[in-house]
C-alpha positions, -999 to 999 in steps of 0.1 A, spaced: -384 -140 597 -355 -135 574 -369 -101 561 -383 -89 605 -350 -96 615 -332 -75 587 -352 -47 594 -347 -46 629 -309 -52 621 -310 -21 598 -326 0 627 -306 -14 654 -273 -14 640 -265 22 639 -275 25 676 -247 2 686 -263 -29 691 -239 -60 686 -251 -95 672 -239 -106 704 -261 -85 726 -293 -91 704 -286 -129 707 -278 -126 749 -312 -109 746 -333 -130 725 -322 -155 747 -336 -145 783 -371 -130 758 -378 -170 747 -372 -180 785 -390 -157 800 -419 -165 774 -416 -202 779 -416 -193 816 -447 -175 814 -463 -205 798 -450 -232 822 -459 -215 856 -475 -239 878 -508 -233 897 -483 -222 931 -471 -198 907 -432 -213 904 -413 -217 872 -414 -257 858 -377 -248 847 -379 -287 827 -408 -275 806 -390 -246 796 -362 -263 788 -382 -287 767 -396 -260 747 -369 -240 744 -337 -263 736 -316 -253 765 -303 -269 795 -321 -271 833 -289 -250 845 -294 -224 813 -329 -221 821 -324 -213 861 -291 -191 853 -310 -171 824 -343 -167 846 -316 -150 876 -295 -132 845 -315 -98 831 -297 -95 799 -319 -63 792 -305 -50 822 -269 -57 814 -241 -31 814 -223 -58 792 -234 -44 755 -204 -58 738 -188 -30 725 -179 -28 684 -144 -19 674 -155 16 669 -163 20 702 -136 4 719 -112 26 696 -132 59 707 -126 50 745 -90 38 744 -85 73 725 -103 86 757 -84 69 785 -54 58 767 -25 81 775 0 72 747 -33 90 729 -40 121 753 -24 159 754 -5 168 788 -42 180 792 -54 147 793 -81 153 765 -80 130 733 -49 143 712 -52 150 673 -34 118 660 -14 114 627 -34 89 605 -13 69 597 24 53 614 31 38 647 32 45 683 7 75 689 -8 75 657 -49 66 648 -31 33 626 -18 28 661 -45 33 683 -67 9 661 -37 -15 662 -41 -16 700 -82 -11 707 -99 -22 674 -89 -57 669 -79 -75 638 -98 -44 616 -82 -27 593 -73 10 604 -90 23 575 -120 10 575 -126 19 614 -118 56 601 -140 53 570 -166 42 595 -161 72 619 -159 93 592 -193 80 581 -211 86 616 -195 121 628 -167 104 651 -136 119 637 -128 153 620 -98 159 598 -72 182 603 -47 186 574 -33 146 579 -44 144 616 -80 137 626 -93 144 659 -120 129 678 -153 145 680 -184 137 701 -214 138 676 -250 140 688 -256 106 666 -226 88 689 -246 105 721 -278 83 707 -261 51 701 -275 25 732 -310 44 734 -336 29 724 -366 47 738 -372 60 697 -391 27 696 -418 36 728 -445 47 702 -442 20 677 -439 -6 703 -481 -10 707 -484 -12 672 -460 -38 663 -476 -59 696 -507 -54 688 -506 -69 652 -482 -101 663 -508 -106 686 -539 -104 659 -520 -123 634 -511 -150 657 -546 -157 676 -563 -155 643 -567 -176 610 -550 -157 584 -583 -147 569 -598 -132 604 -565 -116 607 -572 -95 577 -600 -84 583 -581 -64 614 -555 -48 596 -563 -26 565 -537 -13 548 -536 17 518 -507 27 495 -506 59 477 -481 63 450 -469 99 446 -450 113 417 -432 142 427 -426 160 466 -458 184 460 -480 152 459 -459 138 490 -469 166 508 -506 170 492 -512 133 504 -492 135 534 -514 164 551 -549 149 536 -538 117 553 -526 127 584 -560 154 594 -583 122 579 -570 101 599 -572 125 633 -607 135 622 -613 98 619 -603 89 654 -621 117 669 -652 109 651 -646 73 666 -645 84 698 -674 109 698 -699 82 686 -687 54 706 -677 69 741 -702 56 762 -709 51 801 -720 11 808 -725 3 845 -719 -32 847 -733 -48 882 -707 -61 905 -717 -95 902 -715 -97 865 -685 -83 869 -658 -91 836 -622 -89 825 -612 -58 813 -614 -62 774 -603 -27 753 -608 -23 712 -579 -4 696 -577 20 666 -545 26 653 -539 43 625 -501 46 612 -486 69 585 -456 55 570 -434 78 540 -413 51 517 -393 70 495 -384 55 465 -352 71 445 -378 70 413 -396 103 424 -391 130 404 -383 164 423 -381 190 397 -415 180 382 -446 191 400 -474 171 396 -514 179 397 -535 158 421 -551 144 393 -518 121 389 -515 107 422 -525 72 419 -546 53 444 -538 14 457 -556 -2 481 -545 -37 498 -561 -55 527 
């Protein structure tokens, strides 16, 4: 859990989400599960059940079942974003234009030591400009900085990057947890190719990548199909799903300057 959650922190994090948002979140996700599971046969919420399962109060139950906290406007903004908007709307920080002023770095009133004095908290002024530094925010001007609207801060709160892999990731927490671990296996396969150098990246990269279409089309071809099924042996709706997903892991080890043959790619299979 320790190792899922890291990753999605490492993903999440430069998008803007806040521990506090993730947790408001995960909080309405396990009620709305344990709500799923405790429906009664009228089709209402047993709001004790869910409470039982899920640690929380009766009144926590019914508030987070009326509360979307997907929905929220509430994303509990870092420091570096309530720094960026105070620099917006703050006008000890605007021109007589009323656009975002360049602002000395350091000093008092009007300055970016200032303006993080007064929006960012208890956080140092240089690490908040370290930070923006780091993700586009701020550009420098002699020993000014001025604030700049970067395409990565335009990203930050969208999430739709994670539409294609959402299937995937469902679809294996739902084989691995309806299955023994040894049934589970046998539904996901998985192959690692160690590469040397960038030629092999790419060799093994474009091999994979038209196997794997010419896989799924040969799939398709031999098992497409039409059963008529009489009405009144009529079933559920079952579907079998191929997925098959590339993933590059780059590891600093790989050596750039050295072309290597195919003969020196080495193969490693796991199950």
């Amino acid at each position: 859990m320790q190792h899922l959650l890291t990753e999605f922190a490492l993903v999440l994090l430069p998008r803007g989400m806040t521990p506090k948002r993730f947790a408001a979140m995960a909080r309405s996700a396990f009620v709305k599960a344990a709500s799923d599971i405790s429906k009664l046969r009228n089709g209402r919420v047993n709001h004790s059940r869910v409470a039982a399962q899920t640690g929380l109060t009766r009144a926590d139950v019914k508030r987070l079942l009326k509360y979307n906290a997907f929905a929220s406007t509430d994303r509990g903004q870092t420091a570096l974003e309530r720094v960026m908007d105070g620099w917006r709307a703050d006008r000890e920080f605007l021109n007589h234009t009323g656009n975002p002023r360049h602002l000395p770095v350091s000093g008092g009133k009007g300055s970016f030591e200032g303006l993080v004095r007064k929006h960012g908290g208890d956080i140092p002024y240089r690490a908040v400009l370290d930070e923006l530094r780091r993700i586009g925010g701020v550009i420098d001007v002699g020993s000014s900085v001025r604030l700049r609207e970067s395409p990565g801060l335009r990203q930050r709160h969208d999430f739709a990057f994670l539409s294609p892999l959402l299937p995937v990731l469902v679809d294996g927490l739902r084989i691995v947890s309806k299955n023994t671990p040894s049934k589970a296996l046998q539904s996901i396969q998985r192959l690692s190719l160690q590469v040397e150098s960038d030629v092999d990246l790419a060799i093994v990269r474009d091999r994979c990548t038209s196997s794997a279409q010419s896989l799924l089309e040969g799939l398709a071809d031999s098992l497409r199909t039409e059963v008529t099924i009489p009405r009144r042996k009529r079933r559920p709706a079952i579907s079998f799903t191929v997925t098959v997903l590339l993933a590059e892991n780059r590891d600093k080890k790989i050596q750039r300057s050295r072309p290597q043959s195919r003969a020196r790619i080495r193969a490693r299979g796991s199950a």
